[in-house]
C-alpha positions in Angstrom: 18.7 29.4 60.5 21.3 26.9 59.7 19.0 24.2 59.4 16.6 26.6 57.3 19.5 27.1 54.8 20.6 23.4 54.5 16.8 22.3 54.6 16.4 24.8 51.6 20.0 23.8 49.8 18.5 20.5 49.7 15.6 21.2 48.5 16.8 23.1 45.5 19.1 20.7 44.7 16.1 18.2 44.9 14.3 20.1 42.1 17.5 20.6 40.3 18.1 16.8 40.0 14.1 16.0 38.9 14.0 19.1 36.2 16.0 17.4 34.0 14.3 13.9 34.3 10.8 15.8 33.5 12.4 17.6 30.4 13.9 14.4 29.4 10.7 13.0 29.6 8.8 15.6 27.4 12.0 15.1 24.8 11.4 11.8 24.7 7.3 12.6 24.3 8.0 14.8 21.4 10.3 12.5 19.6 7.7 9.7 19.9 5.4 12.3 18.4 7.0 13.4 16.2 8.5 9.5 15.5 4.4 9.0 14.9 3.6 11.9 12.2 6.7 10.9 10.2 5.2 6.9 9.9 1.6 8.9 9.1 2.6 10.7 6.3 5.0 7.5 5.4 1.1 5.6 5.3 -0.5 8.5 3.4 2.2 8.7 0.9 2.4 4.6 0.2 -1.4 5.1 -0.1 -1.5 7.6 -2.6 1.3 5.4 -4.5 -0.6 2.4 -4.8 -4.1 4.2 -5.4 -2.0 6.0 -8.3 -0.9 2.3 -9.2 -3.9 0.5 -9.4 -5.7 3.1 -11.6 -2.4 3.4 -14.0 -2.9 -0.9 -13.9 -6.7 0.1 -14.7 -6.3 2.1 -17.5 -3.6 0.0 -19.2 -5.8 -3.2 -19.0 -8.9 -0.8 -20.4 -6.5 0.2 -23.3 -5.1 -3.6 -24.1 -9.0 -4.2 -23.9 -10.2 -1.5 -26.6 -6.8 -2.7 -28.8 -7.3 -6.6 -28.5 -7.9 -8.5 -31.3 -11.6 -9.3 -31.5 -12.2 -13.2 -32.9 -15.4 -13.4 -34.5 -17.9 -15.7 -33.6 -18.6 -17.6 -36.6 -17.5 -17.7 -39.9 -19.0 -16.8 -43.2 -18.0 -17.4 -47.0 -17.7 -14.2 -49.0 -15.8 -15.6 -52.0 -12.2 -15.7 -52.9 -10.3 -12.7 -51.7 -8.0 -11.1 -53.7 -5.6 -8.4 -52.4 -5.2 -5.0 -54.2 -1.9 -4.6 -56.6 1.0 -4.2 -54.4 -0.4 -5.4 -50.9 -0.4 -8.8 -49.2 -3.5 -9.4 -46.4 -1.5 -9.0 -42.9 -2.9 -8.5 -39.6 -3.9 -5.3 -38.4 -4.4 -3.6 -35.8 -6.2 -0.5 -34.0 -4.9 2.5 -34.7 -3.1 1.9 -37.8 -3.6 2.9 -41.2 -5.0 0.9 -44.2 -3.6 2.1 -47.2 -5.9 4.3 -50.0 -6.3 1.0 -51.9 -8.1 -0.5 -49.8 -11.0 2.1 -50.1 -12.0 0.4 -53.7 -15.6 -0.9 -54.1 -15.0 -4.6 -53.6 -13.2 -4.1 -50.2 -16.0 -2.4 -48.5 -18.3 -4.8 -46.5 -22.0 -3.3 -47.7 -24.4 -6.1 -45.7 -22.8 -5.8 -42.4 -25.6 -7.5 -40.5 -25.2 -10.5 -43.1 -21.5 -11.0 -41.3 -23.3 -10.4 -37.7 -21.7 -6.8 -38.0 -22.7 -3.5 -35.9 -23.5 -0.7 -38.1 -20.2 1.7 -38.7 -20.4 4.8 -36.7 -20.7 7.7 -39.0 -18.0 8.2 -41.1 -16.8 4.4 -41.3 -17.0 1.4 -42.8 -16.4 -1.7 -43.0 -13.6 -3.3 -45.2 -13.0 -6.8 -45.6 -8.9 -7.5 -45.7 -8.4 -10.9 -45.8 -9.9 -13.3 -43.7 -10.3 -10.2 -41.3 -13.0 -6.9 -41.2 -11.7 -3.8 -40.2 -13.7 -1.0 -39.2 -12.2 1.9 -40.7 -12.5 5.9 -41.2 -13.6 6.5 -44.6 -11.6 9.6 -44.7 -7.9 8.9 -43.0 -7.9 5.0 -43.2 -7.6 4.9 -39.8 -8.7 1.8 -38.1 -11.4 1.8 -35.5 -11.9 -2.0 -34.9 -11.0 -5.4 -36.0 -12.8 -8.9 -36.5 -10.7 -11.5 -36.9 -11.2 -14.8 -38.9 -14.7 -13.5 -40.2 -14.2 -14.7 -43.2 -13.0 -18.1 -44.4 
């Protein structure tokens, strides 16, 4: 019997010493695991970041591209320009305003397609200010496009 209790102390104590090598082991399992998800969703999010990036980069270049300052291909003679009362020819841009007087008869641009021109969308027109055309609403002076060095 004595050697059936020691035979059995010793085996317990056996188990006892490799349980906590196998829970150790599944500890250091779950931590790699978990280690693992944490650098996933680390990938996922600096993904998401530069997918968010590129199309912010995207639509800033689209914008600069709608805004930039269109150079016209060749150059025509339309006469002397003379500014209305009050206003000096300056460079504009899209999205700015042209003042009310340059709505007046000899500022509007009639023979577009003389000057290589599209046709104005409806509602616009085209308005010579200085050496520039500017596409512009009719109604708000707002300005639509710009065709630099048109005129010379």
């Amino acid at each position: 019997m004595k050697k059936l209790m020691i035979a059995g102390l010793a085996l317990s104590m056996a188990a006892g010493a490799a349980l906590p090598a196998a829970a150790q082991d599944y500890r250091g399992r779950d931590r790699d695991a978990r280690i693992e998800r944490r650098e996933d969703r680390q990938d996922r999010r600096e993904f998401r970041q530069d997918l968010r990036q590129d199309r912010r980069e995207f639509r800033q270049e689209q914008r600069q591209d709608r805004r930039a300052f269109q150079q016209a291909q060749r150059r025509y003679n339309a006469g002397r320009y003379y500014a209305p009362r009050g206003y000096a020819a300056r460079p504009w841009s899209v999205g700015q305003r042209l003042p009310q007087a340059y709505y007046a008869q000899p500022y509007a641009i009639r023979d577009y397609r003389t000057y290589g021109l599209y046709a104005p969308p409806a509602g616009y027109q085209w308005t010579r200010v200085g050496d520039d055309a500017v596409l512009t609403a009719v109604v708000s002076g707002l300005i639509g496009a710009v065709v630099g060095g048109l005129f010379f």
